[in-house]
N, C-alpha and C positions, 0 to 999 in steps of 0.2 A: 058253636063258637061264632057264625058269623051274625047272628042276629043281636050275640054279645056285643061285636067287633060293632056293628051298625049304629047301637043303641048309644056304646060311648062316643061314636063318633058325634052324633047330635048332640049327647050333651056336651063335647069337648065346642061345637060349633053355638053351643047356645051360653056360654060361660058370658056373664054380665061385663062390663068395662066399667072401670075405672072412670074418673071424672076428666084424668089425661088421656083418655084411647086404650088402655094397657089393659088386656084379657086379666078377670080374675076368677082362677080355676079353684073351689072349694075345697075341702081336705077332704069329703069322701069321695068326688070324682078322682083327685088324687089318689086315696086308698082303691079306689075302683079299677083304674087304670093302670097303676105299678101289678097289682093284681093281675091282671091278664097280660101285663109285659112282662113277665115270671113265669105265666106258661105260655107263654107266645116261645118267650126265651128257650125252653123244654123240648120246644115243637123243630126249635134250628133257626127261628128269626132273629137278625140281626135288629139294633134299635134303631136303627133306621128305617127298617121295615115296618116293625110296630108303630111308630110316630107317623110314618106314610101313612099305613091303615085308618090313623086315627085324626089326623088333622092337625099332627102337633108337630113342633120341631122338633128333629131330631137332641138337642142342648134341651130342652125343657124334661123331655122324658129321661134322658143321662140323668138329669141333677134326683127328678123324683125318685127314678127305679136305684139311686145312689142314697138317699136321703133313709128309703124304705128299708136297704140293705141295712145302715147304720142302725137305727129304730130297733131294725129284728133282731141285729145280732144283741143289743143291749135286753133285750127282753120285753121289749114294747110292742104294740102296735101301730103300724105305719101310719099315718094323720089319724090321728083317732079325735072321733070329736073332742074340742075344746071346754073343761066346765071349770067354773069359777073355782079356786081352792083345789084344783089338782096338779100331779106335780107336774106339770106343763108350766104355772107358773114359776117353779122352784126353779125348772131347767136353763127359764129366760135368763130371770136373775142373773143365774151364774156364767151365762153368756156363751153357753155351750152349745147355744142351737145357733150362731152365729155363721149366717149362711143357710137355713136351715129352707125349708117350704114356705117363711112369712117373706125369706131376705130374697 
């Protein structure tokens, strides 16, 4: 686990910025990450801890390991990559991901 814990931390430290300064974290680091904050969570870690471990703020990880909960329980997989023509775009549309991993 920790060479897991290690591995996202660099990528969570290597996520490219934005042309404003603002980190942008891709949706499999996302699925990657809610991932191990699922059994972090198992293990007795609060998100606080997990977000320490990893380099994140405590609000960024809440919103992901929140977002992934939603996702699952619907039947989805948590950021799963994005392809042209799948119902990712039907979702937007409808305005139900409003808040979602892009907001």
């Amino acid at each position: 686990m920790e060479s897991r814990r290690e591995e996202l931390k660099r990528r969570v430290q290597g996520a490219p910025k934005t042309p404003w300064g603002a980190l942008r974290y891709g949706d499999e680091l996302k699925r990657d990450v809610t991932e191990y904050g699922r059994e972090r969570q198992k293990e007795g870690a609060s998100i606080v801890e997990i977000a320490k471990e990893l380099g994140l703020s405590a609000e960024t990880l809440q919103k992901w390991m929140k977002w992934a909960k939603v996702l699952i329980a619907a039947g989805k997989v948590p950021f799963a990559p994005k392809r042209k023509g799948s119902g990712a775009d039907e979702v937007k549309a409808q305005g139900s991901v409003r808040g979602g991993p892009e907001n």
